[in-house]
C-alpha positions as CSV (number, residue, x, y, z in Angstrom):
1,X,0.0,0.0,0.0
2,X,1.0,3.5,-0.6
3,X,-0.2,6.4,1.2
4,X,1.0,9.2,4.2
5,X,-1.4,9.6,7.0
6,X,-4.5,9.2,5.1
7,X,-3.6,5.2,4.4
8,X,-3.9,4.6,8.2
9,X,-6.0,7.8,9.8
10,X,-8.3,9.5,7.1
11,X,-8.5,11.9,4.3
12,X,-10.2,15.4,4.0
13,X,-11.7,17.6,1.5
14,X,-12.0,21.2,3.2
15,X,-12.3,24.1,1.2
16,X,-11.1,27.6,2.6
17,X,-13.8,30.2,4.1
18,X,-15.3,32.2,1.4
19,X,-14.2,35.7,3.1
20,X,-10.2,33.9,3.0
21,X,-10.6,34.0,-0.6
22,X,-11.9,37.2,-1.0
23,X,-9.0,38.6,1.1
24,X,-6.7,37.2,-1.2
25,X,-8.8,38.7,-3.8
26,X,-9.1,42.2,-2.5
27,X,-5.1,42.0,-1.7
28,X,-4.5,42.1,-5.1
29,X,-4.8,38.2,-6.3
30,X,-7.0,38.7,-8.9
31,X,-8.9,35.4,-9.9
32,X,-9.1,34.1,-6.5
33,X,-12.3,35.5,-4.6
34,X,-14.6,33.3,-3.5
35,X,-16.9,33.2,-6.4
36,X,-13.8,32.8,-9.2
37,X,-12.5,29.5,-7.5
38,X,-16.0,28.3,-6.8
39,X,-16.2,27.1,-10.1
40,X,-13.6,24.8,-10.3
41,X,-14.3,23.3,-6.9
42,X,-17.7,21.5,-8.8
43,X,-15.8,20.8,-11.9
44,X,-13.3,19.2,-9.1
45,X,-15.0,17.1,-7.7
46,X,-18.2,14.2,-7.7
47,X,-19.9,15.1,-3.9
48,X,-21.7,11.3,-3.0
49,X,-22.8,12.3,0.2
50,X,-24.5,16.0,-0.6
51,X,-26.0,18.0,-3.2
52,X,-26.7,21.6,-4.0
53,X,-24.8,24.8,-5.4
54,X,-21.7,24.2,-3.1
55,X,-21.2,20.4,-4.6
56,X,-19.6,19.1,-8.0
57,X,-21.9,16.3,-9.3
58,X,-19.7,15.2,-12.6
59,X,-16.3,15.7,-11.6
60,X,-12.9,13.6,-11.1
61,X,-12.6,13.6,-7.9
62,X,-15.2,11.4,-5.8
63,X,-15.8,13.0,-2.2
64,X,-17.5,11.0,0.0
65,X,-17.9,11.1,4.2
66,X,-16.8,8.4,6.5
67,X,-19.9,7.1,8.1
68,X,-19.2,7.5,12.2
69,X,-19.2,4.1,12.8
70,X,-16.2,3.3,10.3
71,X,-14.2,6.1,11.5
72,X,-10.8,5.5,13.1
73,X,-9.8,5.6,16.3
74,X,-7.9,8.7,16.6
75,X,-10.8,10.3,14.4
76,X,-13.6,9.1,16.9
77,X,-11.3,10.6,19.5
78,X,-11.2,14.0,18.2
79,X,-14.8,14.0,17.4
80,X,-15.6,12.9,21.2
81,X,-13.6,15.4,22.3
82,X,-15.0,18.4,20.3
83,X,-18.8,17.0,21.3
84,X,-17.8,17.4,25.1
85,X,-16.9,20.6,24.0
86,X,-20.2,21.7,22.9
87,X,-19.6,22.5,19.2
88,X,-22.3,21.1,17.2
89,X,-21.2,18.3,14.8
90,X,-21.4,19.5,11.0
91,X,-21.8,16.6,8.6
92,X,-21.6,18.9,5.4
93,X,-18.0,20.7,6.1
94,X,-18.3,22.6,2.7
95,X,-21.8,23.7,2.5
């Protein structure tokens, strides 16, 4: 098998907050606000889990959640201890 951390922990797919990529935008990077990358984060990607405006359906990339019970240890351990926390669990991270 080849693979980092992903082959024994797990994988993400996070996209930035929209108001990063403005910044960046507004600092003078032109072509990378929010709504000029948006784009090719659908072409990007085929979203299993979620639909809508904020998820590729048709591209290269599958993205798919790990269901909670499949989860690995240390990942079950983080999200334990963000739940005693108090922060709400978010299943869609990028919508």
């Amino acid at each position: 098998m080849m693979g980092g951390g992903s082959s024994i922990n797990a994988q993400s797919a996070n996209r930035g907050l929209p108001r990063d990529y403005d910044e960046w935008r507004d600092l003078g990077a032109r072509g990378w606000g929010w709504a000029d990358v948006l784009p090719y984060f659908l072409k990007l990607e085929t979203d299993l889990d979620f639909d809508g405006p904020l998820h590729g359906r048709s591209g290269p990339i599958p993205v798919r959640r790990i269901a909670h019970e499949a989860m690995p240890p240390f990942g079950r351990a983080v999200g334990e201890a963000l739940s005693a926390t108090g922060l709400p669990f978010r299943e869609d991270q990028n919508g």
